[in-house]
N, C-alpha and C positions, 0 to 999 in steps of 0.2 A: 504494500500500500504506500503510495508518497502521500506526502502530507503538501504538498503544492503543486500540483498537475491545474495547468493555466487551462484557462475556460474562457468564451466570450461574451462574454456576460453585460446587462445592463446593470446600471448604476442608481442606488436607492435614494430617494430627498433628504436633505438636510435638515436638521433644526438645533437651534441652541436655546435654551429654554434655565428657567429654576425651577426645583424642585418640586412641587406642591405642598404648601404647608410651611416650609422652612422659610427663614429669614437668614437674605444673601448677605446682610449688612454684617451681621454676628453670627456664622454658624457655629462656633464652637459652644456657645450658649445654648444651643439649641438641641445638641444632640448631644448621649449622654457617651458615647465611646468614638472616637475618630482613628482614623489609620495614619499612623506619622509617613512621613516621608521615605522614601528607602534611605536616602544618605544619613539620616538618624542614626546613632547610636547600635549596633545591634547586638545581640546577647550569643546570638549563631545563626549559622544558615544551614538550610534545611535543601535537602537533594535523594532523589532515587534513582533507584538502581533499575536501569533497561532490560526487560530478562524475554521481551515476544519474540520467537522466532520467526510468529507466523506477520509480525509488522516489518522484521529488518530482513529474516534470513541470515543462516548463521554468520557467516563471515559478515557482513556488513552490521551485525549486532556488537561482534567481536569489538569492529570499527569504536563503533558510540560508545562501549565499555570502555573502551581505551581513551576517547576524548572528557569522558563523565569521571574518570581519577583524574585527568591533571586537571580540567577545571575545579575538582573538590580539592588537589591537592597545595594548587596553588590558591583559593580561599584560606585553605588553614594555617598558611604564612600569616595571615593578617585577623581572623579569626576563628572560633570552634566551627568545627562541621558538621552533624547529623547525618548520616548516610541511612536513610531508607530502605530497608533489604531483609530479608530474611535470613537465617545465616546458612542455609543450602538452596539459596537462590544462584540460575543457573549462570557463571562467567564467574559471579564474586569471587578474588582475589583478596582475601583481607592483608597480605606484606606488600600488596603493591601500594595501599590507602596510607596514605600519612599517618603517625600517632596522633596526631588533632581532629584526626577521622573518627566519630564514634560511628558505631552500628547500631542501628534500632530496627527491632525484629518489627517492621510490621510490613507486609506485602505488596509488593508495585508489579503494575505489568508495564509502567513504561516512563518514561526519565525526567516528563515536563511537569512539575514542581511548581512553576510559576500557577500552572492551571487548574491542578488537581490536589495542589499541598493547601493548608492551610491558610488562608488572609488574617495576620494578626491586627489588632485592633486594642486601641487604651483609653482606659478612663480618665476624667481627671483627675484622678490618687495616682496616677502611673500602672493601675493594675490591667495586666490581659488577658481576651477574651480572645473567641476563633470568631471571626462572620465568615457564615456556612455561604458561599458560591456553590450552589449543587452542578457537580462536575456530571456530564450525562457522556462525556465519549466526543466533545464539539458536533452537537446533536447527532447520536450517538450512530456515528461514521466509524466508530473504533472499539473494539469490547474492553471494558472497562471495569468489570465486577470491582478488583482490588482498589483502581484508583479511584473509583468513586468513594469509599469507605476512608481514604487516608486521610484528608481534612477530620474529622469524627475521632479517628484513632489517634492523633498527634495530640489532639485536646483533652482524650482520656486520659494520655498517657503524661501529657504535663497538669494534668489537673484543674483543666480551665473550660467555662461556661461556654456552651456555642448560641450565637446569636443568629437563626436563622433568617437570611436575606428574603426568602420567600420568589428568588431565582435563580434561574438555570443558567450557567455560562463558567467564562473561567478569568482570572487575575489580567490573562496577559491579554485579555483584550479590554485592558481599562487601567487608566492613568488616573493616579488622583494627586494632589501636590499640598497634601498635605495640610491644606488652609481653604475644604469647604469645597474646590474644583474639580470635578473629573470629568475625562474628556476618553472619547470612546468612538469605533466606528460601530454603527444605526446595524450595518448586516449581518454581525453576531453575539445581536441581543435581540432586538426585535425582528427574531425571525421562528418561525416555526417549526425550528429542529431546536428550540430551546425554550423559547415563551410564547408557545402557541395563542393565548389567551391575554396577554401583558399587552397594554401600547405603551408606546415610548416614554410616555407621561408617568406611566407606572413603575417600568421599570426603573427608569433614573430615579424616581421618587423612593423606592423602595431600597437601591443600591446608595442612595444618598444617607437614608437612615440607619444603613446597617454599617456605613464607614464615615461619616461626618461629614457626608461634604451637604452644600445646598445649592450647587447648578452643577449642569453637565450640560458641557459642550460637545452634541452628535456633529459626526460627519457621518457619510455615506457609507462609504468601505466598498466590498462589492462578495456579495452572495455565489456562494458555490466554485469561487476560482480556486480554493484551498480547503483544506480539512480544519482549519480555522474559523473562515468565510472572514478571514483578514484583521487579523489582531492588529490593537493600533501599537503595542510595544515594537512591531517590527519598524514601525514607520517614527513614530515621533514620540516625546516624554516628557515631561515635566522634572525638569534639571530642580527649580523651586518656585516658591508661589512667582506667577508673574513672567516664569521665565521655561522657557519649550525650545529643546532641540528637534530638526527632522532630519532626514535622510533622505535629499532628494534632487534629482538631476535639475539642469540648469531650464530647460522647456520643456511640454508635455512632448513624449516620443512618438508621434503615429502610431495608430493599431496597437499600443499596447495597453492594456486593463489598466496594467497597474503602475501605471504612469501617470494614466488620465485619473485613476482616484488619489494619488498623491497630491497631483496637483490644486485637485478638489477639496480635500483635506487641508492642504496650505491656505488656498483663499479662502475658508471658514475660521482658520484661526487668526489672519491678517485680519479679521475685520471681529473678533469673538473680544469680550471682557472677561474677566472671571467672575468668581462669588464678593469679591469685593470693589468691583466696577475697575478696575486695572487694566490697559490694554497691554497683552500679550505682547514680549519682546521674543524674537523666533531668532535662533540660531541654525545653520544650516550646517551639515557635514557631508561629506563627498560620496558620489557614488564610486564605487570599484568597478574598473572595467577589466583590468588586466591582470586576470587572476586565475590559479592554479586548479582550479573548477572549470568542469568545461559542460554540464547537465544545464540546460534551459531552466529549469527549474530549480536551483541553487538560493538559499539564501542569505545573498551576500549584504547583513546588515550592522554596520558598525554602531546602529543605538539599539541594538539589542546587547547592551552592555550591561553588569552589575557594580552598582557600586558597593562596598562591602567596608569594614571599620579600615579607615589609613588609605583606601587604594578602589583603583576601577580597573575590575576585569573586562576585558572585552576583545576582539576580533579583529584577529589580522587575515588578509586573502590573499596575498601574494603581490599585489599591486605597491609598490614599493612609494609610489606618491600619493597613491590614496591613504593606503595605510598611515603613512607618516605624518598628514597632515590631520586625518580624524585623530590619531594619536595626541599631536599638538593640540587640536580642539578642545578634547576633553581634558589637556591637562590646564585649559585657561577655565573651563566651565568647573570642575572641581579643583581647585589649589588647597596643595596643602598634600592630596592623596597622589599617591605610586599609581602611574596608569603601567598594567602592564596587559600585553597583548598576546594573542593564544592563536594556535593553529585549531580551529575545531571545527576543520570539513566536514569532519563523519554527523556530526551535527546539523553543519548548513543544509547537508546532502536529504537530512531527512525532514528539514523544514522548519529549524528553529536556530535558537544560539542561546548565549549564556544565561543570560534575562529569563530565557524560557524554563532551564534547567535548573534554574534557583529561585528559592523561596525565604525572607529575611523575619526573622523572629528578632523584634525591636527586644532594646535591655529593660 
């Protein structure tokens, strides 16, 4: 199965809107637990273990086994790790894992963490909770028995309340910045391989109350091109309140999907405010042309990056000037942190990147 097999697909309406109910002026008054930021603070990062034959096929499993230890291993330079696995789950190596690697017995069939791991969440005492995103499979394209349960089981097992969102979907297709915003693409959430019965209104509304924000800015996205249907982590992020990187070429490209919803996605946030009426400063990073992937369907995205305590993991492709300049990018958007950059084809190859593959448990 690939997780990005391009499609032609038409393109959904936009809207940006607040929340129903919520006041944009003060959302932290308003709502009783919010999701900090990722570059917050964090206590560890949470990651599984790939073990589907029947998604990768052995050798190209092999593959993503071997990019999912130096991604965890190079985390635990900087902090704890949680490795997701069971401990005769199929490939685990435990002398390859770092000693900053722990293992927690609880079952995965597959490595994206961002989607299927838990969304932490804090009170104002600093105490946390899970908000339940029910993981279905990215309407349910993929069998998922184990990862649906992993969000549930991480909470059991640290001892913490889950707040159920009252929807279907997953993390990496939604940005929140920490102070009340989240900005998201409309084609996989209000679509009926996830919230058949939700309109837009609902959902933002209901995704706002279970993580503090009080607007959300939709863009489009585009329906059925991907096993996604187009996470906006691939494309753009909220660096912090007020401030958004993307990833995106210089003009839309002819004939291509996902050019023209990039593009689309840009001119909604050039003209978008946040929750506290701020216009959006946008930062732009390089696309890579010239890279050691040669599959049409490759995902070669350098803000699919994580930030982690001290440092930003994230993607190198071979492109010596792209690379080098997203590099510089990110170390003027975060100073202070170690940007260090990873080879994790086996990853692109299967339709995601680092962002996807971790999940940040605030301190």
């Amino acid at each position: 199965m690939n997780r990005r097999s391009v499609l032609q697909t038409g393109l959904a309406s936009s809207v940006a809107f607040a929340a129903p109910g919520c006041a944009p002026a003060q959302p932290s008054q308003t709502m009783r637990y919010e999701m900090p930021l990722e570059s917050a603070t964090h206590l560890r990062t949470l990651m599984q273990w790939p073990t589907s034959i029947d998604v990768y096929g052995a050798r190209a499993l092999s593959s993503v086994q071997a990019a999912i230890i130096d991604i965890a291993n190079t985390i635990a330079e900087f902090e704890p790790v949680a490795m997701l696995a069971v401990s005769h789950a199929r490939g685990l190596d435990r002398p390859r894992l770092s000693g900053a690697v722990e293992v927690w017995d609880i079952p995965t069939d597959d490595l994206w963490c961002r989607d299927s791991g838990p969304t932490f969440v804090k009170d104002e005492a600093g105490s946390l909770a899970v908000a339940l995103v029910q993981f279905n499979g990215w309407g349910n394209k993929q069998p998922h028995a184990n990862d649906a349960r992993i969000a549930g089981r991480v909470a059991e097992r640290l001892g913490l309340s889950v707040i159920d969102s009252g929807v279907v979907g997953e993390q990496g297709g939604l940005e929140h910045d920490g102070d009340g915003t989240m900005l998201a693409h409309a084609s996989c959430w209000v679509n009926d391989n996830r919230n058949p019965n939700l309109t837009a209104d609902q959902i933002a509304g209901r995704l706002g109350d279970a993580l503090g924000a009080s607007k959300m800015i939709w863009a489009p996205g585009i329906v059925g091109a991907d096993i996604t249907d187009y996470h906006i982590d691939a494309l753009a992020r909220f660096v912090e309140p007020g401030r958004i990187v993307i990833q995106i070429d210089g003009e839309i490209v002819p004939h291509d999907p996902w050019s023209a919803a990039a593009h689309e996605t840009l001119a909604i946030l050039e003209q978008a405010t946040d929750a506290r009426g701020r216009s959006l400063e946008i930062v732009r990073l390089p696309e890579p042309f010239d890279i050691r992937a040669h599959a049409d369907d490759f995902v070669a995205s350098y803000v699919n990056y994580y930030v982690c305590n001290h440092a930003v993991i994230a993607a190198e492709f071979g492109d010596r000037r792209a690379d080098d300049e997203a590099r510089d990018i990110l170390a003027s958007l975060y100073p202070g942190r170690e940007i260090v950059q990873l080879n994790i084809d086996p990853i692109g190859a299967s339709g995601g990147g680092i962002h996807c593959a971790t999940q940040q448990q605030p301190a």
